[in-house]
C-alpha positions as CSV (number, residue, x, y, z in Angstrom):
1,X,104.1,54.9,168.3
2,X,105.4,51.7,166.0
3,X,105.9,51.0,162.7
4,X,103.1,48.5,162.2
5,X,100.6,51.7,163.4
6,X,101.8,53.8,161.3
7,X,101.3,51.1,158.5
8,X,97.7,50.4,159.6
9,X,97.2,54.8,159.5
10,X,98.3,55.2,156.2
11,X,96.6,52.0,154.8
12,X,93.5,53.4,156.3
13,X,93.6,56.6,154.3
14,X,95.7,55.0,151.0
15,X,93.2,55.8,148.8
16,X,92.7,59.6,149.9
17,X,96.3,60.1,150.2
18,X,97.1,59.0,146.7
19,X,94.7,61.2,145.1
20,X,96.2,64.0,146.9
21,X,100.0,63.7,146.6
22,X,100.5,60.5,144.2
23,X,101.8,61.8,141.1
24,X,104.9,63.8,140.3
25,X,103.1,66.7,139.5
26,X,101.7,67.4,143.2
27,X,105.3,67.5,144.3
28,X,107.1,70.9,144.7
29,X,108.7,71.6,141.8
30,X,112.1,72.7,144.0
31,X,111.9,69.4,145.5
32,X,111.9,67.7,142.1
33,X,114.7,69.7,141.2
34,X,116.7,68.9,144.6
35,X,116.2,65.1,144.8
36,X,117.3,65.2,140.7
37,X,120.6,67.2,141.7
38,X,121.5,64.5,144.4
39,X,120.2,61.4,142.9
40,X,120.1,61.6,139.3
41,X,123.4,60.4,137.2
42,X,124.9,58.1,139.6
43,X,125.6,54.7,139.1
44,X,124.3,52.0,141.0
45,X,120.8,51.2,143.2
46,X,119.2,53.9,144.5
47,X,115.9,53.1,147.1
48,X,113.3,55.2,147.7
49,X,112.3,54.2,150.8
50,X,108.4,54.7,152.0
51,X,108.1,55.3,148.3
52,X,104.2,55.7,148.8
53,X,102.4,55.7,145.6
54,X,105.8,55.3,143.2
55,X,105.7,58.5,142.4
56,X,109.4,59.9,142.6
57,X,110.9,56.2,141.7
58,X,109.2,56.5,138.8
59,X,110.3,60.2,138.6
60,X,113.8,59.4,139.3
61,X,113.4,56.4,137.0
62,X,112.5,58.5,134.3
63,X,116.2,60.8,134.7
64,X,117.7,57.6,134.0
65,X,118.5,56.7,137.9
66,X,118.2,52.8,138.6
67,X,115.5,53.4,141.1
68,X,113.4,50.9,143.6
69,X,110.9,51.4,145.4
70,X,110.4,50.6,149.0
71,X,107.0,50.7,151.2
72,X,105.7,48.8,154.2
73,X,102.0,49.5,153.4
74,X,100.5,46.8,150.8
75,X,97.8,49.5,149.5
76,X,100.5,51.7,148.1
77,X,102.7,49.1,146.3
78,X,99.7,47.7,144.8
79,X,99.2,51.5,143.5
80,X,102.7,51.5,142.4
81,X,103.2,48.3,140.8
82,X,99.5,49.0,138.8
83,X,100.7,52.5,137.8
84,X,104.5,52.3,136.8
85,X,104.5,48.5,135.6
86,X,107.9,48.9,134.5
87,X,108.9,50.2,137.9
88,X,110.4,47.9,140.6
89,X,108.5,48.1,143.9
90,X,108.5,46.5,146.7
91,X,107.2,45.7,150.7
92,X,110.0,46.6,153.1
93,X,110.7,48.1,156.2
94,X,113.7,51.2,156.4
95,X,114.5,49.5,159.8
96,X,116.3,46.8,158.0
97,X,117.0,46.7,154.6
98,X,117.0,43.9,153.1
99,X,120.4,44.4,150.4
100,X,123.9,43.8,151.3
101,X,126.5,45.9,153.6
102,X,127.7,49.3,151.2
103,X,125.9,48.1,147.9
104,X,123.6,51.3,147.5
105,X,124.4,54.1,145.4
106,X,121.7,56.5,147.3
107,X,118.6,56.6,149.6
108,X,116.0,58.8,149.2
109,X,113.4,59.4,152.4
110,X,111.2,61.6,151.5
111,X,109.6,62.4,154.7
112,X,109.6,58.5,155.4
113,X,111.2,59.5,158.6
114,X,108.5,62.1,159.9
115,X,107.1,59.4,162.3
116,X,110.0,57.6,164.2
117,X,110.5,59.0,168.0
118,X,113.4,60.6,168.2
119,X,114.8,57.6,169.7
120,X,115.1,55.4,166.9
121,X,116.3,57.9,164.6
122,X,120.1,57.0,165.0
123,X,119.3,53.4,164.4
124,X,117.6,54.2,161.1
125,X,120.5,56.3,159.6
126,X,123.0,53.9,160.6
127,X,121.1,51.0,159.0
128,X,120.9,53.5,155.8
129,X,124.9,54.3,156.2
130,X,125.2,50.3,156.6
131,X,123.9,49.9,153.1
132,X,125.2,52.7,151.4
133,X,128.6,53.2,149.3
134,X,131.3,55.5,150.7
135,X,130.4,58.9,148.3
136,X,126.7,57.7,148.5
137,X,124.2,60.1,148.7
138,X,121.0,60.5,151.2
139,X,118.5,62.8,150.3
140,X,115.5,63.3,153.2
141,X,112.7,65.4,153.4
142,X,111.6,66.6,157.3
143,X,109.6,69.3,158.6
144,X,111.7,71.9,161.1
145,X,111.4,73.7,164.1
146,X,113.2,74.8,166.9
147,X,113.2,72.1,168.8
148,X,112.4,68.5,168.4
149,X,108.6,67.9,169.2
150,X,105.5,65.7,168.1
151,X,102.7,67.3,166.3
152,X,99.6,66.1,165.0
153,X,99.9,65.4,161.6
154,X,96.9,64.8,159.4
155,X,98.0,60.8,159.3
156,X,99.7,60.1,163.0
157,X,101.9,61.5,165.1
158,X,105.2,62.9,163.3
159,X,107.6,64.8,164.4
160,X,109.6,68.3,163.7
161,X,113.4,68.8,163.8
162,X,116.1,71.9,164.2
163,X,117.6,71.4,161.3
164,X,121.4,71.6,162.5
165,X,120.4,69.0,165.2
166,X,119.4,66.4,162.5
167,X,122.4,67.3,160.2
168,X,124.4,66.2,163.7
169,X,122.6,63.2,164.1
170,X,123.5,62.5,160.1
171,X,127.5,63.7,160.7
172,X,127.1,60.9,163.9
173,X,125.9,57.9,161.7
174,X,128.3,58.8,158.6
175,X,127.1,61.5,156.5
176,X,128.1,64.6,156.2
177,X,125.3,67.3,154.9
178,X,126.0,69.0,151.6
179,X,123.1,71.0,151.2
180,X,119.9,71.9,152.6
181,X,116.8,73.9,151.0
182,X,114.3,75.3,153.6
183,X,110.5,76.3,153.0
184,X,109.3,78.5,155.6
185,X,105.4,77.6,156.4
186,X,102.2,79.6,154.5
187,X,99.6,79.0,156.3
188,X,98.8,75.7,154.2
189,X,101.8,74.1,154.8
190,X,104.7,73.5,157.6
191,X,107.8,74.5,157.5
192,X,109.8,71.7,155.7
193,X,113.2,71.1,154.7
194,X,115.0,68.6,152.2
195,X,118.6,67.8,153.4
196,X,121.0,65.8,151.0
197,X,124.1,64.3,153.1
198,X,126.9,62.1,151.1
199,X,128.4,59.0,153.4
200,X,132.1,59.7,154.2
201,X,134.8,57.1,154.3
202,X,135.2,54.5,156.9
């Protein structure tokens, strides 16, 4: 699994899946709360990275945070950029960010991560530590299990995480975890987890 098939998957399914999830109201309302407590009121940039429709930028935008939007599939900027005109949105890819070394307030990946093999996590989160402030924060939304495994999600392959295994791989690029908030599954939906982590000196 790549990057550029994970971009073709979701721009295959862009209109569905922003009908379903693409405003702010479709989003837990303990998620809202738990990306505002970490993000919101902090000077500075703050990317939301695989921003999707534009959804939570335009959420976060509208707490005051300086928000931008960040998406590798064309569909869902277009979406954006047509829905929250006064948004900033852009294509990009959370493999290499395109802004300067410790010149982002905060990152949130709200289950922008899902699909990367484990392999090429580590690279990701030090490419996010590389752009972040020391005292920035990271805010990430997963799904959990016991061990790290692939599963068949509705879109392409993702993957599920022990939770104290990614905080680890988080403490190894530069964060260290401040909170968590865990939703065991229902039936509906998978067990998922949002994990905020603040990058430490150095």
């Amino acid at each position: 699994m790549n990057m550029a098939q994970v971009r073709q998957a979701y721009a295959s399914v862009a209109e569905l899946y922003i009908e379903l999830f693409g405003t702010s109201q479709q989003v837990h309302a303990d998620d809202l709360a738990f990306i505002g407590r970490h993000l919101a009121g902090r000077p500075g940039t703050v990317l939301d990275l695989g921003c999707g429709p534009g959804h939570i930028t335009d959420h976060l935008r509208s707490l005051g945070v300086d928000a931008q939007g960040i998406d590798m599939v064309p569909e869902f900027i277009a979406h954006a950029r047509a829905t929250h005109p006064s948004g900033s949105y852009q294509l990009g890819s959370l493999e290499k960010l395109d802004v300067a070394d410790h010149s982002i307030a905060g990152i949130l990946a709200w289950y922008s991560l899902i699909h990367l093999p484990p392999q090429d996590i580590d690279g990701v989160l030090a490419e996010f530590r590389r752009a972040m402030a020391p005292g920035g924060k990271l805010v990430l939304g997963v799904f959990y299990g016991d061990e790290v495994a692939a599963f068949d999600h509705k879109v392409v392959t993702a993957y599920r995480w022990p939770l104290d295994e990614f905080s680890e791989r988080l403490r190894r690029a530069g964060f260290a975890e401040v909170e968590r908030l865990r939703r065991p599954g229902d039936g509906t939906h998978r067990p998922h987890a949002a994990l905020a982590a603040v990058a430490t000196e150095g």
